[in-house]
C-alpha positions in Angstrom: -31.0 -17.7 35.3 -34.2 -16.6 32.9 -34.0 -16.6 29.2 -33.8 -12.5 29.3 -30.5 -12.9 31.5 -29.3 -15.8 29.1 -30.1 -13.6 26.2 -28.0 -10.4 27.4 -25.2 -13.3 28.6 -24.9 -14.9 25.2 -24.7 -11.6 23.2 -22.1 -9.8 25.7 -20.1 -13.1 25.2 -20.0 -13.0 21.0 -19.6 -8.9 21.0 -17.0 -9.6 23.6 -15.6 -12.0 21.3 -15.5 -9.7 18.5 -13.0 -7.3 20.0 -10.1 -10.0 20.6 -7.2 -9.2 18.7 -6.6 -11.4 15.7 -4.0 -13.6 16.6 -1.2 -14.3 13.9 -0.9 -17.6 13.1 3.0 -19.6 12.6 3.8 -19.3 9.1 6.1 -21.4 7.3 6.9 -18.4 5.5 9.2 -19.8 2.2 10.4 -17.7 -1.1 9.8 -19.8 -3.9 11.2 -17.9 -6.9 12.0 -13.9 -7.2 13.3 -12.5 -10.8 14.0 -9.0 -12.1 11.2 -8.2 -14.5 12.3 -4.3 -15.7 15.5 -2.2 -15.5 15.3 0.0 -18.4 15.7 3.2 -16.6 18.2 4.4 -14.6 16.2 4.3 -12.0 13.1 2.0 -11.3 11.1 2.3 -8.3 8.0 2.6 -5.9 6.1 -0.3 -7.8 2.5 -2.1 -7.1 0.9 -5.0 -8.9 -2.4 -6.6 -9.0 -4.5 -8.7 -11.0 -6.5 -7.6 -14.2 -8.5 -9.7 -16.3 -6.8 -12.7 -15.5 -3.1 -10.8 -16.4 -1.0 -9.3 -14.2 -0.7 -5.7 -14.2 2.8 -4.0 -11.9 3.0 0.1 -12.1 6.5 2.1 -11.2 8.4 5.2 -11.3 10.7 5.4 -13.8 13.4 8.1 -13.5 17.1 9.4 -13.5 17.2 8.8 -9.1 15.6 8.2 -6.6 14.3 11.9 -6.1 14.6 15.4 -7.9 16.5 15.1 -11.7 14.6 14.4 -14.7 11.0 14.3 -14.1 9.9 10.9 -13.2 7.2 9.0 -15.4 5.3 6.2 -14.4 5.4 3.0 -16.3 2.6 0.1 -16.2 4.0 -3.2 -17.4 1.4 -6.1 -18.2 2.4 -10.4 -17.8 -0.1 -13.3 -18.9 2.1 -15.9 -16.5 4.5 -13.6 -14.2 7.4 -14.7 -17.1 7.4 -12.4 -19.8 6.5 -8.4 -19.4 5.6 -6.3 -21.4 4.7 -2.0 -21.3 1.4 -1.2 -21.8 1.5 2.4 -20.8 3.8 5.2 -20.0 2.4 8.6 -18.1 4.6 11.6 -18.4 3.7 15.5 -17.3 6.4 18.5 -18.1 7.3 19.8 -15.4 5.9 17.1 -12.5 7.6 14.4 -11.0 5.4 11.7 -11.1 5.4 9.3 -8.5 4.3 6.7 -6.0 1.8 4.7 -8.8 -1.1 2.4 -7.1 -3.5 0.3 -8.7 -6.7 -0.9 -8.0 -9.9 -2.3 -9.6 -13.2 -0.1 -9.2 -16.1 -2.0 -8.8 -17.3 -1.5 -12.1 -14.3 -3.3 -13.3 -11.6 -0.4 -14.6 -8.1 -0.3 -13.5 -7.5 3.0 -11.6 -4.0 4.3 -11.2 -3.5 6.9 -8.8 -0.1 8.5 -8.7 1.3 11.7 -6.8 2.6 14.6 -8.5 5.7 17.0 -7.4 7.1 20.1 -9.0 10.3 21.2 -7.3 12.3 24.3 -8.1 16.3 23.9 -7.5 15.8 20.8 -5.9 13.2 22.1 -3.4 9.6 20.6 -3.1 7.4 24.1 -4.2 4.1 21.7 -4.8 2.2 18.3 -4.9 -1.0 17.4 -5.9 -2.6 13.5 -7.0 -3.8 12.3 -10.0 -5.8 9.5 -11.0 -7.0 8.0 -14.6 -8.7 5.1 -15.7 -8.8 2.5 -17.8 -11.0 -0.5 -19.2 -9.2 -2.7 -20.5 -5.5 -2.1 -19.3 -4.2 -0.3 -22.2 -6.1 2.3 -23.4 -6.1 5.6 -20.5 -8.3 8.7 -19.6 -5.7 11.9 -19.3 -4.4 12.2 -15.5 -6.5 14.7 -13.9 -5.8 16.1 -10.5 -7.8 15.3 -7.2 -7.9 16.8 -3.9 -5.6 20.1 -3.4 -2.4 21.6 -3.6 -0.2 19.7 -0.8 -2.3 16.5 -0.6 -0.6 13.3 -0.8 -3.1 10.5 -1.2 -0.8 7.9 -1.0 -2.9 4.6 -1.3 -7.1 3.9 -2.0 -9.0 0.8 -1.4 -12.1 -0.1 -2.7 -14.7 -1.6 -0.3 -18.4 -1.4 -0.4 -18.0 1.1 -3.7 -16.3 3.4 -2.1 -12.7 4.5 -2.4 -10.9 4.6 1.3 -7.4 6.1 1.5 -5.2 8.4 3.6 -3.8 11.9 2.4 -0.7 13.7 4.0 1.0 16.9 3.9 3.1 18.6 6.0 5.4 17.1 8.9 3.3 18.1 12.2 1.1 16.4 14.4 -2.4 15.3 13.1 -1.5 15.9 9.1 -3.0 12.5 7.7 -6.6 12.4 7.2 -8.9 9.5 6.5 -11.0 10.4 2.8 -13.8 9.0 0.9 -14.8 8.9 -2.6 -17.5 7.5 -4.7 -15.8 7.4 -7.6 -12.2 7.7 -7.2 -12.2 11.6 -8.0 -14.2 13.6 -5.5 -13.3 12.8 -2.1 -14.6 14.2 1.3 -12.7 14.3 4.9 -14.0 11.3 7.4 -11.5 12.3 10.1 -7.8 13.2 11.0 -5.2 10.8 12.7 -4.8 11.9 16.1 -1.0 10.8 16.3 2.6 12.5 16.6 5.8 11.3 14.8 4.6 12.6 10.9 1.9 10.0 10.5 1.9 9.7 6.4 2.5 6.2 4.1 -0.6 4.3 5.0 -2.5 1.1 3.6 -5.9 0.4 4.6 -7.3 -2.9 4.3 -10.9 -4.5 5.5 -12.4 -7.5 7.2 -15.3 -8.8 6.1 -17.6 -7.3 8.6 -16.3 -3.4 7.8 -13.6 -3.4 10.3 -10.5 -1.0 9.1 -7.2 -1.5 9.3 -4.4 0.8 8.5 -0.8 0.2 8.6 1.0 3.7 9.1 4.2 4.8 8.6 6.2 7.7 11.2 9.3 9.3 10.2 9.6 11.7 13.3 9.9 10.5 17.1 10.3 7.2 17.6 9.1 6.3 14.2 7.9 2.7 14.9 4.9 2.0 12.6 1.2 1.9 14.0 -1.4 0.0 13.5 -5.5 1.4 13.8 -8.5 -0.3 13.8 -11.6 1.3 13.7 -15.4 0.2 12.6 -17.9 2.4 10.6 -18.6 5.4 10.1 -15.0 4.9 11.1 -13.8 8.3 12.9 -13.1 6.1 16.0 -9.5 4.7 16.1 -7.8 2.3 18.5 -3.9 2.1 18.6 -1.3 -0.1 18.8 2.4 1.0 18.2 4.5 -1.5 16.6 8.3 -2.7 17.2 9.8 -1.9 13.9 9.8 0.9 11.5 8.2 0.5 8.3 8.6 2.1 5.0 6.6 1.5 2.2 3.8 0.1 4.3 1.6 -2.3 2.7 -0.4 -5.3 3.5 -3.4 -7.9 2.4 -6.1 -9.4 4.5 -5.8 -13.1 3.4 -9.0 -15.9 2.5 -8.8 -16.7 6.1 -8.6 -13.8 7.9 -5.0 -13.5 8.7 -3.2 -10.9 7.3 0.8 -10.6 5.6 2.6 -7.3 5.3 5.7 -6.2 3.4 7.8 -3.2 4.0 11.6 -1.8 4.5 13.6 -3.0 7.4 16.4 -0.4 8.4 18.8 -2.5 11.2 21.8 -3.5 9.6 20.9 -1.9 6.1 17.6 -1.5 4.3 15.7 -4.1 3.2 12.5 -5.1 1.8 10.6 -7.9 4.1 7.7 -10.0 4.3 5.6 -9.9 8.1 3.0 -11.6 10.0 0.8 -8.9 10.7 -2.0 -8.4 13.6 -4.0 -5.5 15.1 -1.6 -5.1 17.3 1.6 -6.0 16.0 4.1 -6.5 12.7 6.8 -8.8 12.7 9.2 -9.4 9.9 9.3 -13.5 8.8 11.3 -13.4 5.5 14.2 -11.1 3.7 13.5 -10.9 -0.3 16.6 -10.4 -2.3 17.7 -6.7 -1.7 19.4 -3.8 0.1 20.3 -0.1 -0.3 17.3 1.9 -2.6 14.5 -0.9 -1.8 11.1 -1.4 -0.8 7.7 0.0 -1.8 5.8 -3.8 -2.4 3.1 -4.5 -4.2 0.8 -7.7 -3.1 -1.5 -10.0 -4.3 -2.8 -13.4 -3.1 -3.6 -15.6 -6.3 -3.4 -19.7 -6.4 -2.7 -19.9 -2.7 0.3 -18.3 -2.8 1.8 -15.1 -2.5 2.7 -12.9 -5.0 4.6 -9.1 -4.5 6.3 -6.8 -6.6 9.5 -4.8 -5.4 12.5 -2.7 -6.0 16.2 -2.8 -4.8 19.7 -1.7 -5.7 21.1 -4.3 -4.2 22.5 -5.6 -7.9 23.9 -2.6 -8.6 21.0 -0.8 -10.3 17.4 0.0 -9.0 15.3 -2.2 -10.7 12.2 -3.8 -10.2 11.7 -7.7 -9.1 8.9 -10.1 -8.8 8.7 -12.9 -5.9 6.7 -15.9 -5.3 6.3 -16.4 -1.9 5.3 -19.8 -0.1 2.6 -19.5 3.1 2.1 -22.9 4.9 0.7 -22.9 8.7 2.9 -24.5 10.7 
């Protein structure tokens, strides 16, 4: 063999390699400690978390149920060691349900919350729209202003490179999620549409290292089992994988090492809200956090080697928000 065939041998070998699926590893998946942290509303819900300036920062829905009723407002609560909480900011607007609060951290250090925003008329959705705001320090906030259109439902964003990355929703047919990007959180262009069936709309995207996406995507119609895409840059080229289990309130992080850990709600045998191994090809629930009935809707972070996720549940009687510390040792 010459050193031209060698070359060409030795690179189809490592792109080859590239293309493997992620295998998940055997976790010794353990919770460690889960406690309530807020249940001053009648009803608290849809929640995220992430880390701040060395604080911990968890967002939620506050409101009189799950859906429709008093308009819903959206809460940020703030914790120097997980323990103690306290609010440090409460968005309201007359007439809009506020809901489905996410936070992340541009990457010239604000905290950006991006929430949806329904009006209904006798209980029927006439409207939605998301709204974003910023702050720099946690406590202080711009005014929410709207993004995207009328009907949009960005449900998620994550920053990589300095740009924003999320899917946006609307109606219930085929090919109604679409893959956006924004320089700064407000303005957003269309990449690409999800070629799937089944009402393709919750999603989390997440990246490796190299710019490789990775959504996790939620299907209420059909079968609804969750799917999993990968896809590399400019990224309007998806591969599929359709996974075993449904998923709602779909959310997962790409750990130090590569692997990645989900969270989600588990129907069989009553809702709950679980923890999952998680490749590009497949989710698989490892662990049960404290819950049942009104649940889900995780937030995640990994911080001191350990795992760290914010949820709600009813399964005490009230709809209230909880925080777990969850254990992650290979096996």
């Amino acid at each position: 063999m010459g050193i031209r065939e060698a070359y060409f041998l030795i690179v189809t070998i490592f792109l080859a390699s590239l293309c493997v699926p992620i295998q998940a590893k055997e976790w010794e998946v353990s919770l460690n400690e889960v406690r309530r942290i807020w249940d001053k509303a009648p009803h608290c819900a849809f929640t995220d978390l992430t880390r701040f300036r060395d604080k911990w920062y968890c967002t939620f829905r506050e409101g009189e149920r799950h859906v429709h009723g008093k308009d819903g407002e959206i809460r940020i609560i703030v914790s120097g060691d997980g323990g103690e909480w306290e609010s440090a900011a409460l968005f309201t607007e007359e007439g809009v349900d506020l809901r489905d609060p996410k936070l992340s951290v541009t990457p010239d250090g604000r905290l950006m919350l991006l929430v949806g925003g329904s009006i209904y008329r006798d209980e029927k959705m006439v409207g939605r729209q998301p709204r974003v705001t910023f702050s720099v320090d946690g406590k202080t906030w711009e005014p929410l202003q709207p993004i995207l259109s009328d009907g949009q439902w960005l449900w998620r964003v994550t920053w990589y490179e300095g740009r924003a990355y999320g899917v946006s929703y609307t109606g219930g047919d085929a090919d109604t999620a679409g893959l956006f990007v924004s320089d700064d959180g407000i303005s957003y262009e269309q990449i690409t549409r999800f070629k799937m069936d089944g009402f393709a709309n919750e999603t989390t995207l997440r990246f490796f290292p190299d710019g490789e996406m990775i959504a996790l995507v939620r299907r209420d119609k059909g079968n609804t089992m969750a799917w999993i895409g990968t896809s590399k840059p400019p990224y309007t080229d998806w591969t599929w994988s359709e996974t075993k289990h449904r998923v709602g309130g779909p959310n997962f992080i790409v750990l130090p090492d590569g692997e990645m850990v989900a969270t989600g709600r588990s129907y069989p045998e009553g809702a709950k809200t679980v923890v999952a191994t998680m490749n590009r090809e497949s989710y698989e629930p490892c662990l049960t956090l404290p819950s049942g009935g009104d649940t889900s809707y995780a937030g995640m972070a990994w911080h001191d080697e350990k795992l760290w996720i914010s949820y709600y549940s009813s399964h005490e009687g009230k709809s209230s928000i909880y925080f777990a510390e969850v254990g992650l040792a290979e096996k």
